[in-house]
SERO-4910 file (N, C-alpha, C, O; in steps of 0.05 Angstrom, whole numbers):
BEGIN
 pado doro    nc1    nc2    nc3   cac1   cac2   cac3    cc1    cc2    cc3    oc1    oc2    oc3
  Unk    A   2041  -1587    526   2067  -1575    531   2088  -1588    513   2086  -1612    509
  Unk    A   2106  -1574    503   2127  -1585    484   2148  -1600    502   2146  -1597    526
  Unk    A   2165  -1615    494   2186  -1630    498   2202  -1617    513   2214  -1597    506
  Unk    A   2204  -1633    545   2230  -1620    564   2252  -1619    548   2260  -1639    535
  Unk    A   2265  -1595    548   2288  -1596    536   2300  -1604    556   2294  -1606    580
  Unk    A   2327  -1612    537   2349  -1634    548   2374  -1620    550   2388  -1621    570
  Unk    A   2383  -1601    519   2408  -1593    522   2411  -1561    527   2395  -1551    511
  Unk    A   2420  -1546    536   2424  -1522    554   2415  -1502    517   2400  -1482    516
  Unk    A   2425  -1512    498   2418  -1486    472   2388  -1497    478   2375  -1476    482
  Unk    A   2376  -1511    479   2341  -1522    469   2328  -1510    495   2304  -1503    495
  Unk    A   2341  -1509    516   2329  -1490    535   2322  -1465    535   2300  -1455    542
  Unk    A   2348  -1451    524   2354  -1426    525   2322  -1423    497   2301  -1409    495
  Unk    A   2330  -1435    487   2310  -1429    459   2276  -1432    464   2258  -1423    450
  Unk    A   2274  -1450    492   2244  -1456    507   2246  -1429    528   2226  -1419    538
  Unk    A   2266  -1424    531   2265  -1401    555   2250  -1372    537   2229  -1360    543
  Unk    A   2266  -1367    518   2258  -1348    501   2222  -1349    494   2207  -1332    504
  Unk    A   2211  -1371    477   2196  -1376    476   2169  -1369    504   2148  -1358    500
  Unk    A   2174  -1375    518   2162  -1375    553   2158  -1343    562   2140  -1333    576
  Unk    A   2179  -1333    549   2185  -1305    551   2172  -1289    540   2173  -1265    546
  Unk    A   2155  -1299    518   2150  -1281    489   2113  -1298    493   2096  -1288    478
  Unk    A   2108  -1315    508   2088  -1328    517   2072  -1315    533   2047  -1312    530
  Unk    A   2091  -1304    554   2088  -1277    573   2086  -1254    581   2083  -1244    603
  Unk    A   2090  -1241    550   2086  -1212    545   2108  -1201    553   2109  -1177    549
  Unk    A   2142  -1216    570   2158  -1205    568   2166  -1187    549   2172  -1200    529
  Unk    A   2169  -1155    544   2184  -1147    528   2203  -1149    516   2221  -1161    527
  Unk    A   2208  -1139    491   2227  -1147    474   2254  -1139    488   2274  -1153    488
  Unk    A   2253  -1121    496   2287  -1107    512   2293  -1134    527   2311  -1150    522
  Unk    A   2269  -1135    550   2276  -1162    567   2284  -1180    555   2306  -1187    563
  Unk    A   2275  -1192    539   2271  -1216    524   2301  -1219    509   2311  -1241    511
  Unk    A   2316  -1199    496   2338  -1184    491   2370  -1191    508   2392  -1202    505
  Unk    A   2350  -1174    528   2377  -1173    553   2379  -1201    568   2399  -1210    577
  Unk    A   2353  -1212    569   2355  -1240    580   2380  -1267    563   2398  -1281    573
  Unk    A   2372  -1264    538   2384  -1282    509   2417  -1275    506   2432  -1290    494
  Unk    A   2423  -1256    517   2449  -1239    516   2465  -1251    540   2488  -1262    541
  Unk    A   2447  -1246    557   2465  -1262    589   2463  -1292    587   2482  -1306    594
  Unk    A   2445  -1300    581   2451  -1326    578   2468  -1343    560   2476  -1366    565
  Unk    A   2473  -1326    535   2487  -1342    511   2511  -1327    537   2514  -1344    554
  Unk    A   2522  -1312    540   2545  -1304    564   2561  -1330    574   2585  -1337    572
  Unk    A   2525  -1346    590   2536  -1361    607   2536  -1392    587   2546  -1412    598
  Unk    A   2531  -1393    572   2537  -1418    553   2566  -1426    545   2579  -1447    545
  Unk    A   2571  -1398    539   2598  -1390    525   2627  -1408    543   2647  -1422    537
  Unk    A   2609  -1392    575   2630  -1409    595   2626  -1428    599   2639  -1439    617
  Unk    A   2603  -1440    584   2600  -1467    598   2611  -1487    586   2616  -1509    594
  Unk    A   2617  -1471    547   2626  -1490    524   2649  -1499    532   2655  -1523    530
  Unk    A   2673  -1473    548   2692  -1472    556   2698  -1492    582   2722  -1492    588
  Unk    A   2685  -1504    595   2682  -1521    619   2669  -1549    609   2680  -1569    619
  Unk    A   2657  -1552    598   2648  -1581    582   2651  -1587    553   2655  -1568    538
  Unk    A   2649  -1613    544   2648  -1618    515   2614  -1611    508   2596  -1612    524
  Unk    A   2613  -1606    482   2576  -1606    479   2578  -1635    474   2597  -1650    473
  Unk    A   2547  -1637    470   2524  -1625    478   2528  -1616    516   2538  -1628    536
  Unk    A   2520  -1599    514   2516  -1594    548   2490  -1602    548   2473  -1595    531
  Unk    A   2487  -1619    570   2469  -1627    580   2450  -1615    603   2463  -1614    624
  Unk    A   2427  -1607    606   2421  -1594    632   2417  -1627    657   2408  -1623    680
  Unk    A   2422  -1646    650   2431  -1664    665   2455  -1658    685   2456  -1656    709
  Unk    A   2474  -1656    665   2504  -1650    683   2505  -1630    696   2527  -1628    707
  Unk    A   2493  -1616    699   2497  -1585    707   2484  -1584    737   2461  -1590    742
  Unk    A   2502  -1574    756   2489  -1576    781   2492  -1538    793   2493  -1518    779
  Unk    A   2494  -1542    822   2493  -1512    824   2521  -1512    840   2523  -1497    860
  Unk    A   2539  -1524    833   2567  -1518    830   2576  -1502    815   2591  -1483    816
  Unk    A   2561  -1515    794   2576  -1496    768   2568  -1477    768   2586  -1461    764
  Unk    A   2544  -1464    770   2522  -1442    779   2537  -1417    790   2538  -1393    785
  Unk    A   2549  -1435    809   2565  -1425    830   2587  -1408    828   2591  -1385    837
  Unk    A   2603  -1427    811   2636  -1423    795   2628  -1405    775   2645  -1388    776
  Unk    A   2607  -1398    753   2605  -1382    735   2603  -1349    764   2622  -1332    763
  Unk    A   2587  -1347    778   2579  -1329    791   2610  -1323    804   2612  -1298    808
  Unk    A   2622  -1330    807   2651  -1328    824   2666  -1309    804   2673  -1286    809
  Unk    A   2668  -1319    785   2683  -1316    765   2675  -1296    751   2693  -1287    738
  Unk    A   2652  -1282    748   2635  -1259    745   2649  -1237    770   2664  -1218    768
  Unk    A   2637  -1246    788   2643  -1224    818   2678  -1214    813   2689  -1192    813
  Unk    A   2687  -1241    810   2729  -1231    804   2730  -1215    791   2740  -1194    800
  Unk    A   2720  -1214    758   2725  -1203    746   2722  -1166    747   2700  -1155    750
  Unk    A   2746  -1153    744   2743  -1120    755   2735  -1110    732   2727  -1086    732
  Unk    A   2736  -1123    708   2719  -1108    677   2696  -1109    679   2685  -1091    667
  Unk    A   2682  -1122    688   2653  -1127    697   2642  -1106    716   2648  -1107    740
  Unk    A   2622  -1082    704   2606  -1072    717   2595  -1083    740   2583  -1103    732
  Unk    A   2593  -1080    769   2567  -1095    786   2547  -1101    775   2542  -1125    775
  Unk    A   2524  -1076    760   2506  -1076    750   2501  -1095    734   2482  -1109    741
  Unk    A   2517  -1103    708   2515  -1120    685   2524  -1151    705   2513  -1172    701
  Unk    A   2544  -1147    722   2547  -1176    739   2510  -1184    753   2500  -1206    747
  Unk    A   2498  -1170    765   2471  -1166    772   2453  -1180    755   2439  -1198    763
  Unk    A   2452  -1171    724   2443  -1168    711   2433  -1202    703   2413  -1216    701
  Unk    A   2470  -1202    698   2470  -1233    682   2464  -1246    706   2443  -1253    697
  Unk    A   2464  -1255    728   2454  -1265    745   2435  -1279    760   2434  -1301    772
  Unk    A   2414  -1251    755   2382  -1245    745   2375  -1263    722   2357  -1278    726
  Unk    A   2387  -1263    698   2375  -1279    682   2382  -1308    684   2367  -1325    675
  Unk    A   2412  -1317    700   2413  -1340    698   2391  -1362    722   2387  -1386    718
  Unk    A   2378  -1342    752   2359  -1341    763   2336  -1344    754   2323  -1362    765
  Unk    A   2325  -1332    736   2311  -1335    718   2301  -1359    702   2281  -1373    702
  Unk    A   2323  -1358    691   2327  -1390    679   2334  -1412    689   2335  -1432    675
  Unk    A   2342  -1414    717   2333  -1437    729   2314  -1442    747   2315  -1460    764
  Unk    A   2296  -1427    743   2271  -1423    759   2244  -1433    728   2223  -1443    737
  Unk    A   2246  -1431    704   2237  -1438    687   2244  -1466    686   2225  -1481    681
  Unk    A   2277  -1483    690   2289  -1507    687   2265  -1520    708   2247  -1534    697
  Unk    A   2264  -1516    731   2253  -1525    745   2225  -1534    743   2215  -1556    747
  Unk    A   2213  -1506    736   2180  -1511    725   2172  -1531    706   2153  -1546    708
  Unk    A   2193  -1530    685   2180  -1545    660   2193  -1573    664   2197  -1587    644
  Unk    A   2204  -1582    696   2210  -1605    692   2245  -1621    681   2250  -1645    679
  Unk    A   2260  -1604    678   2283  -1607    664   2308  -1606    688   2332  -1608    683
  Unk    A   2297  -1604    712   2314  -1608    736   2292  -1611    762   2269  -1603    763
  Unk    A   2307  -1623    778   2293  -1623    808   2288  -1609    822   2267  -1606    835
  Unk    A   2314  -1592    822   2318  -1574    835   2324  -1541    829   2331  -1534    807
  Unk    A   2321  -1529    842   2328  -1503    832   2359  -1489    835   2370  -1478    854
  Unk    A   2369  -1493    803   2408  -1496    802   2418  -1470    818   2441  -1469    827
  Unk    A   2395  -1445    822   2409  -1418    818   2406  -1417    857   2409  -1394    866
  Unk    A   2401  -1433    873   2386  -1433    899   2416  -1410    918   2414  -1395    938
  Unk    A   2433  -1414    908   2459  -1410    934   2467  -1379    911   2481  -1362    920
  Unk    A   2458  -1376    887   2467  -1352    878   2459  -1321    895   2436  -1317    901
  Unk    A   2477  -1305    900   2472  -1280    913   2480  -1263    899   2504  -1265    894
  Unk    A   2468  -1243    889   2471  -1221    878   2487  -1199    893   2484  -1198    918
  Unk    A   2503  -1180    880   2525  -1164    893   2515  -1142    896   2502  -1130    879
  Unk    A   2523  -1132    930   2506  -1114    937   2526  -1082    918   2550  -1074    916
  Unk    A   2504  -1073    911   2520  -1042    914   2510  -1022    915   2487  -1017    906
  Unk    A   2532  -1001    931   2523   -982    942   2505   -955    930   2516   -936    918
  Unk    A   2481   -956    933   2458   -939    925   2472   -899    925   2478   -884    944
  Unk    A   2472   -897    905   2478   -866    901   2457   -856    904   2435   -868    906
  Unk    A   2463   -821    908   2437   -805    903   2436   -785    882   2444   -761    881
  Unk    A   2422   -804    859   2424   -788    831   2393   -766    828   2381   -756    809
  Unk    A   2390   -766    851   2358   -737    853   2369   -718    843   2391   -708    845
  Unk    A   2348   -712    827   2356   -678    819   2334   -664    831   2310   -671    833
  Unk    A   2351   -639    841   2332   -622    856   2348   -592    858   2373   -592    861
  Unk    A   2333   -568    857   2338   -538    848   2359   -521    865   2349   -510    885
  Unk    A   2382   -517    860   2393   -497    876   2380   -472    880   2365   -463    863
  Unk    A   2386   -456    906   2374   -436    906   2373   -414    885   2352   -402    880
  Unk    A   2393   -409    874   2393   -398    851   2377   -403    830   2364   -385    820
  Unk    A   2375   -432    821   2354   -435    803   2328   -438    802   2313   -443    783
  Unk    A   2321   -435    837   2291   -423    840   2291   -396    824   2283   -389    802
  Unk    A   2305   -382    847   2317   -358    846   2308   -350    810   2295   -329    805
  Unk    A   2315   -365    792   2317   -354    767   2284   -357    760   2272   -340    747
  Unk    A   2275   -371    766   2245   -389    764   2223   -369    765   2209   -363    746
  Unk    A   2220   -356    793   2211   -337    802   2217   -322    794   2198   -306    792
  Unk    A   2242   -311    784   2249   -287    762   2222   -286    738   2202   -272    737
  Unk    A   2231   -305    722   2214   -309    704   2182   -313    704   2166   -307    686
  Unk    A   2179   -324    728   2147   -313    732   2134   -286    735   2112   -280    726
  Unk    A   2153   -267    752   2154   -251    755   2153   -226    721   2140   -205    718
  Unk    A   2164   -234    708   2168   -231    687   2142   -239    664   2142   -230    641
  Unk    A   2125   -255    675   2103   -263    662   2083   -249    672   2064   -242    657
  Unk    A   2083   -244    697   2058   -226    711   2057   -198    699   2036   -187    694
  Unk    A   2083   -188    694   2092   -165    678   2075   -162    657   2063   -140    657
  Unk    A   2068   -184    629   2064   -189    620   2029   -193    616   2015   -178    602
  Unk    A   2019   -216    631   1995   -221    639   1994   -235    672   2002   -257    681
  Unk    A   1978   -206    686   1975   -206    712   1960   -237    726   1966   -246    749
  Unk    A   1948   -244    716   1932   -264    726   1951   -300    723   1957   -317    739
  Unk    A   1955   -298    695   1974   -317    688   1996   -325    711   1998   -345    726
  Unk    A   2014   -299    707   2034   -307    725   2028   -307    759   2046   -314    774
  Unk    A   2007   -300    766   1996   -301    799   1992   -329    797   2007   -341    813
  Unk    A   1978   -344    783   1975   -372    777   1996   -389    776   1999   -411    787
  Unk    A   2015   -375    759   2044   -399    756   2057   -388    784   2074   -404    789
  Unk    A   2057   -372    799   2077   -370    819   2064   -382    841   2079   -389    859
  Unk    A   2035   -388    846   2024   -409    872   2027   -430    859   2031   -446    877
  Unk    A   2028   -441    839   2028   -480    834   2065   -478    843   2074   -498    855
  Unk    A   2084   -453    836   2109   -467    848   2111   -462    880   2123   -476    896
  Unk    A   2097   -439    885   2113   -438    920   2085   -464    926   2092   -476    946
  Unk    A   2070   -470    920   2054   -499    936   2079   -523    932   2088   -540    948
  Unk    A   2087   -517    906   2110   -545    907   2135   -541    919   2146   -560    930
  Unk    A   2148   -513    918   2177   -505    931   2176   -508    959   2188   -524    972
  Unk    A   2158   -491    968   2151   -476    993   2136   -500   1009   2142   -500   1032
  Unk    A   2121   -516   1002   2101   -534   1013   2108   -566   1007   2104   -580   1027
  Unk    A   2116   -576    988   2126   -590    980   2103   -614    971   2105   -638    977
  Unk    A   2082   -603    956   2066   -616    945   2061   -633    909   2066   -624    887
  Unk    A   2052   -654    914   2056   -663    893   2041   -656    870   2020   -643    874
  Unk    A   2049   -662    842   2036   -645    821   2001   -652    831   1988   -632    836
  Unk    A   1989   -675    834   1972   -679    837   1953   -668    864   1929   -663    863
  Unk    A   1969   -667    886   1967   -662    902   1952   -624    903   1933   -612    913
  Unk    A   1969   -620    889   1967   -579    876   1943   -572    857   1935   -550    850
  Unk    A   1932   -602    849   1914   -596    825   1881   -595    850   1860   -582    849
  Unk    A   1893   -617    870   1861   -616    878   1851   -604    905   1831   -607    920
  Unk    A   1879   -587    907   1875   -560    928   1846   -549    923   1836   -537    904
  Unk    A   1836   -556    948   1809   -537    950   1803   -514    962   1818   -511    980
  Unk    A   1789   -498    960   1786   -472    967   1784   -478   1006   1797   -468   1024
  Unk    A   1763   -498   1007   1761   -500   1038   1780   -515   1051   1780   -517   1075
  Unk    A   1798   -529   1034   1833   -538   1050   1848   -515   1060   1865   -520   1078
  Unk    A   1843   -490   1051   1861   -477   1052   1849   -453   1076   1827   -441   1073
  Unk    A   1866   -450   1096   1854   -439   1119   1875   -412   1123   1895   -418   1136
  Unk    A   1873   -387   1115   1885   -369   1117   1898   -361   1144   1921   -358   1151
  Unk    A   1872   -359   1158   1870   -347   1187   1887   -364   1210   1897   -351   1228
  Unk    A   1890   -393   1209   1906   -411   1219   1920   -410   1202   1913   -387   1209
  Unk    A   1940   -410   1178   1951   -411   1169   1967   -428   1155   1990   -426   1145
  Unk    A   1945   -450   1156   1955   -476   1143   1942   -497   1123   1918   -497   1127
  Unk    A   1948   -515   1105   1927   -523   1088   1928   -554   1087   1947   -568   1092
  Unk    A   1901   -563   1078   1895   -589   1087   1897   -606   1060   1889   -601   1037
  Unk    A   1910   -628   1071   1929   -645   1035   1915   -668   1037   1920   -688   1051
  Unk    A   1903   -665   1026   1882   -696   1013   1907   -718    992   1901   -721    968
  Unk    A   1927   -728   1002   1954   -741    994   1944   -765    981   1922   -776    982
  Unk    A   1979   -776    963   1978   -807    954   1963   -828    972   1971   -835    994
  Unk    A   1948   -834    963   1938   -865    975   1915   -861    988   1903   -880    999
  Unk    A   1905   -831    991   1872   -824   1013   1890   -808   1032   1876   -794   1047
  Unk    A   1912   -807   1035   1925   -796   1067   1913   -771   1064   1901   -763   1044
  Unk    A   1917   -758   1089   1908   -741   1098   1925   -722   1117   1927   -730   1140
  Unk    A   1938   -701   1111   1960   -685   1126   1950   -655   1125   1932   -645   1111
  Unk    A   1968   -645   1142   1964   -617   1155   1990   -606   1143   2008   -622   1143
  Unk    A   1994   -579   1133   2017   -575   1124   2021   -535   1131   2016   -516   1116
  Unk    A   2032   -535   1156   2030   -494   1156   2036   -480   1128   2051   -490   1110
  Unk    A   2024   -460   1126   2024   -450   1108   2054   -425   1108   2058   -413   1129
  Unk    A   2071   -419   1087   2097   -410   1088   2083   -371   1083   2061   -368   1071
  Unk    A   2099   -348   1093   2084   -333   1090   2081   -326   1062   2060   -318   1052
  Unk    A   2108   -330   1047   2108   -323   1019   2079   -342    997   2072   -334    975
  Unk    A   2070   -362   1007   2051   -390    996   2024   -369   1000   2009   -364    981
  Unk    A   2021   -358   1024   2004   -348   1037   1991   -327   1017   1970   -326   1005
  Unk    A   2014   -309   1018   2009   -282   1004   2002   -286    973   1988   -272    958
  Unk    A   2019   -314    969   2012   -321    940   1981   -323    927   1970   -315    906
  Unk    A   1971   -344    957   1946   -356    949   1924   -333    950   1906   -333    933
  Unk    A   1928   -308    974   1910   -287    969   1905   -271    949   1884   -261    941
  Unk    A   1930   -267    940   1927   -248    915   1917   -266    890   1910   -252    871
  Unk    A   1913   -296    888   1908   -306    863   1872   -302    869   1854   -291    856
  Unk    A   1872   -315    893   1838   -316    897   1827   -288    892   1803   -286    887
  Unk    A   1846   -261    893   1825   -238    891   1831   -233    858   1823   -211    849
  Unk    A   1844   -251    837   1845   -239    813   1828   -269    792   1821   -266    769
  Unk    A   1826   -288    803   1811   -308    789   1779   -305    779   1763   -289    788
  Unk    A   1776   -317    765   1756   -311    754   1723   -333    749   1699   -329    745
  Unk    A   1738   -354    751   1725   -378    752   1718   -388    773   1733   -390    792
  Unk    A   1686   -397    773   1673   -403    795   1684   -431    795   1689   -440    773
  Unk    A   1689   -445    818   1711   -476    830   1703   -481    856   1700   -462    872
  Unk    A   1700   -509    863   1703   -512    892   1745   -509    892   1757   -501    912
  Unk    A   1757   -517    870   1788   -513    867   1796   -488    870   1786   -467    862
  Unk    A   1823   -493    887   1847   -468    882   1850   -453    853   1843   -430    845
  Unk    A   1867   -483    837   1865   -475    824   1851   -480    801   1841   -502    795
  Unk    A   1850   -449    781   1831   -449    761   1839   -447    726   1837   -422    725
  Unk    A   1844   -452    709   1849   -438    689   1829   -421    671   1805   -424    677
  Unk    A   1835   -405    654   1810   -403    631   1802   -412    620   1782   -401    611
  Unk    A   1805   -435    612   1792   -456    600   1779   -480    619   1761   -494    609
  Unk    A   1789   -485    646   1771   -500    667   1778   -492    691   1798   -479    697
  Unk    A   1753   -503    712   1740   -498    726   1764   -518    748   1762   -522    772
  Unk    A   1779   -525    735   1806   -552    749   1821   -562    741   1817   -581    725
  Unk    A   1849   -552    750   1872   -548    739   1882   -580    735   1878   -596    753
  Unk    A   1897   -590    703   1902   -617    704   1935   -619    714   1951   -600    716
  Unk    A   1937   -640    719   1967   -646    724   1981   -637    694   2002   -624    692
  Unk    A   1963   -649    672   1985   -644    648   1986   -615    640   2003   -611    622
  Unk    A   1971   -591    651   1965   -573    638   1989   -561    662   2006   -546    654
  Unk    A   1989   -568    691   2013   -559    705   2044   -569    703   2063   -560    716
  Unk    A   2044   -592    680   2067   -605    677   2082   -582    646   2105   -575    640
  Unk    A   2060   -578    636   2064   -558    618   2076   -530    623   2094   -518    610
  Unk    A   2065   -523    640   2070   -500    653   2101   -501    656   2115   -482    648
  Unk    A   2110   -520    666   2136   -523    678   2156   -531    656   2180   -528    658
  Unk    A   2145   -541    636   2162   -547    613   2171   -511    596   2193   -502    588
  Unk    A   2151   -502    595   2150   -477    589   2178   -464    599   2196   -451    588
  Unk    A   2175   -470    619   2194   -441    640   2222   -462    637   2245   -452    638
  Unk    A   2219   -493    633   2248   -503    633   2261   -493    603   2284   -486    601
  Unk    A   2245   -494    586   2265   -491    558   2271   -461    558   2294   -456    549
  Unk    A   2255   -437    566   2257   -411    566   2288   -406    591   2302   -386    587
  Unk    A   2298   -428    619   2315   -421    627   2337   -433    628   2358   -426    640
  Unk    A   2331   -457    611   2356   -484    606   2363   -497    625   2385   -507    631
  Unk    A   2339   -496    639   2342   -519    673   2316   -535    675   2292   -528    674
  Unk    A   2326   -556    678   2302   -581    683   2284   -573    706   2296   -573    728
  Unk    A   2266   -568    707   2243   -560    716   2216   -580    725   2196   -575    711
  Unk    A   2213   -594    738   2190   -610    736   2176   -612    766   2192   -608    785
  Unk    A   2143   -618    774   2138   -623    800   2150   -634    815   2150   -627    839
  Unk    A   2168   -662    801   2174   -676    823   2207   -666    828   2216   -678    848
  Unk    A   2224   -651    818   2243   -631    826   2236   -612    840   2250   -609    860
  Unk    A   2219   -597    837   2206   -577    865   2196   -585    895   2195   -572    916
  Unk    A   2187   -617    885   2181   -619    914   2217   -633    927   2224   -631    950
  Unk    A   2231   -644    907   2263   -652    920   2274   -629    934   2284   -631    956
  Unk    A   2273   -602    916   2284   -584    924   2269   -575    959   2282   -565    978
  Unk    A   2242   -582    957   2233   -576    982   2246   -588   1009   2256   -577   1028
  Unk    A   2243   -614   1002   2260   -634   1018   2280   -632   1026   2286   -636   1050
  Unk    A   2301   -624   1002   2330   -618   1009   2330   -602   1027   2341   -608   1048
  Unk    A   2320   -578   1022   2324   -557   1041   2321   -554   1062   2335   -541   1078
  Unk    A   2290   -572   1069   2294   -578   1099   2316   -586   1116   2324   -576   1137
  Unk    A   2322   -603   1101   2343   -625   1109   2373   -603   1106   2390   -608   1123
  Unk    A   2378   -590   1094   2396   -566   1104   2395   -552   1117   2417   -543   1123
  Unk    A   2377   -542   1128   2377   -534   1141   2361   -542   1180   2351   -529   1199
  Unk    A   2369   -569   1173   2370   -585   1206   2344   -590   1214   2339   -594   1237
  Unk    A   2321   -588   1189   2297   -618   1204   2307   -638   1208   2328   -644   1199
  Unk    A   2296   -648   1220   2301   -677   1232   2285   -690   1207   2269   -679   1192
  Unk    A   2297   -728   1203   2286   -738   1188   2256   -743   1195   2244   -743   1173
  Unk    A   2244   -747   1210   2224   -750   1212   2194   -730   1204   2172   -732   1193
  Unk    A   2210   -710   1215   2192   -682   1210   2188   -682   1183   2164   -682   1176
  Unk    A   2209   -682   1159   2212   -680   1133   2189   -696   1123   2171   -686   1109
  Unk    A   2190   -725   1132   2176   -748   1129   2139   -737   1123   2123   -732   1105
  Unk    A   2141   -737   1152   2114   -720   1155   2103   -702   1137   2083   -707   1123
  Unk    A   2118   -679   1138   2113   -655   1113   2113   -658   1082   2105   -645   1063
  Unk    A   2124   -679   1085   2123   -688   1051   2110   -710   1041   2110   -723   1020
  Unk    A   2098   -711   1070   2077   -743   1065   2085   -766   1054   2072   -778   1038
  Unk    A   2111   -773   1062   2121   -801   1059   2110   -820   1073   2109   -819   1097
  Unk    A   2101   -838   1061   2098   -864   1072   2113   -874   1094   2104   -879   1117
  Unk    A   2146   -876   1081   2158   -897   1092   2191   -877   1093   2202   -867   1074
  Unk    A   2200   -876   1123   2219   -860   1129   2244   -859   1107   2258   -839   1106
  Unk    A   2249   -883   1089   2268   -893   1073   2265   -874   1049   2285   -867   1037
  Unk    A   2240   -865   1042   2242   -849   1020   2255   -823   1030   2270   -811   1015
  Unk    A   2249   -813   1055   2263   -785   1066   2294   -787   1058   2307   -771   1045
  Unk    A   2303   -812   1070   2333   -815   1079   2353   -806   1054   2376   -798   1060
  Unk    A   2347   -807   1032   2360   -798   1005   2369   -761   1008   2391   -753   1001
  Unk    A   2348   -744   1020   2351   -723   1027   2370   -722   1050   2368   -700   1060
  Unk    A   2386   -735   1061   2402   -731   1078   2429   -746   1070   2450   -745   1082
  Unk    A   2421   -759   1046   2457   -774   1029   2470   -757   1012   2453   -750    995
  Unk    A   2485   -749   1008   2500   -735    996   2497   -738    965   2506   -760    957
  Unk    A   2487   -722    946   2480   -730    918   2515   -732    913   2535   -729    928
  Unk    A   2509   -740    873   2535   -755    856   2546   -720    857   2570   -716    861
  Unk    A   2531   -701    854   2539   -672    847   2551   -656    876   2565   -636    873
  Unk    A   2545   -666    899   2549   -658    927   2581   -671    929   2602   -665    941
  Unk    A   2572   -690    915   2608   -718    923   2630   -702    906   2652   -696    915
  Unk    A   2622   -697    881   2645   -682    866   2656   -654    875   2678   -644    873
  Unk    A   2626   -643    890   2639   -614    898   2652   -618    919   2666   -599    925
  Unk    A   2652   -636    932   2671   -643    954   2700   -651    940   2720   -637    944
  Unk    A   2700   -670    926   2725   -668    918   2734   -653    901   2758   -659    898
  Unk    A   2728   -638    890   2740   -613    878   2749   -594    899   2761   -575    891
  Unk    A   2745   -595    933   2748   -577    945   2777   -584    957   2794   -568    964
  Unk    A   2777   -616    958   2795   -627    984   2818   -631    952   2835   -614    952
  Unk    A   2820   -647    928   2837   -651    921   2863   -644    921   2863   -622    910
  Unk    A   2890   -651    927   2912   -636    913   2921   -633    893   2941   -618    890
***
């Protein structure tokens, strides 16, 4: 092992090193060297050099972090940020011997308040979606029967791209009216079938062509890939100039519940969440919900 550094630049310069030792990435590695020369800067300004990592206790630790939080030019985020790295780096001080203790121990990071930047489909821009499939069936009958069940399984059902690829013929139970979701992680859920999903899935099974234990099929296989359905969806976003993707169809699913007065739990369930916390975003008011509110109330 090389020489404990002694003075706060020969650190920073062993810290980098440690970093680049570790497969930290270069961004990291970057953003780390940036916050810390930050905190040097204040430290030139508070001592004579050499700074010593001798003198340095978690007072000063302390006082840099204060003086960060005051400051109202300072993003939270980038206050966070530099923080993180100065944590960082006294958690390395420690390891390699160059302190006793750990300087950054009493540092707390500033909480802030979690927005909800989801994007997910107004009814209208289903609305347009389905236009355009509609418009493809026109075109080629089989195709568009295909692209309109992978979206009502994701709109209507709220299934994941993956989830839609390994729909099986015997998940899917007409007569009860509901289909069986082999989910993230092995789970296992029950999900009623919507009537419009329903009607969808009959009419594809009587125009397919390919023998599958799968729903779905293309002409070229026997089992539909996620990338060949992620495609799909790219297709229809540049043709309507709306972001389009699985995991926006199933938000939009979500949302809607949740507008129309599921309870969080139920949502949970149906969309096979793990953990109730991922639901709760569908019941916060998105950055686009907050502005239409104040565009309503302003004077």
């Amino acid at each position: 092992m090389n020489a404990v550094p002694a003075t706060v630049s020969q650190s920073l310069e062993s810290f980098k090193t440690h970093l680049l030792e570790n497969d930290k990435s270069l961004n990291t590695i970057k953003s780390y060297t940036q916050d810390l020369n930050h905190f040097s800067k204040w430290l030139h300004q508070r001592y004579e050099q050499p700074h010593l990592i001798s003198i340095l206790t978690s007072t000063d630790l302390k006082d840099y972090e204060r003086q960060l939080k005051s400051d109202n030019s300072i993003a939270p985020t980038t206050v966070n940020r530099r923080l993180v790295a100065l944590m960082k780096w006294s958690e390395f001080l420690l390891t390699v011997g160059s302190t006793s203790v750990n300087l950054s121990n009493n540092i707390k990071i500033k909480r802030i308040q979690k927005q909800n930047n989801i994007r997910w489909l107004t009814r209208k821009e289903v609305g347009k979606l389905l236009h355009a499939i509609e418009l493809t069936k026109q075109q080629n009958c089989k195709k568009g029967m295909l692209h309109q069940t992978i979206v009502y399984l994701a709109v209507n059902l709220g299934l994941r791209v993956q989830e839609i690829c390994n729909v099986r013929i015997i998940d899917v139970d007409i007569q009860k009216e509901i289909i069986r979701i082999n989910g993230k992680g092995d789970k296992h859920r029950i999900t009623p079938l919507t009537e419009n999903t329903k009607d969808a899935i009959v009419n594809w099974l009587k125009v397919r062509e390919q023998e599958s234990e799968y729903l779905l099929v293309s002409s070229k296989s026997n089992h539909l890939t996620t990338r060949a359905v992620q495609h799909i969806f790219k297709k229809y976003s540049n043709l309507l100039g709306i972001e389009i993707t699985p995991h926006s169809l199933q938000h939009t699913y979500c949302k809607q519940l949740a507008e129309h007065g599921v309870d969080i739990q139920s949502i949970a369930d149906l969309a096979g969440h793990s953990s109730i916390e991922t639901t709760r975003v569908y019941v916060t008011p998105s950055i686009q919900e907050l502005q239409n509110a104040l565009k309503r109330t302003e004077f």
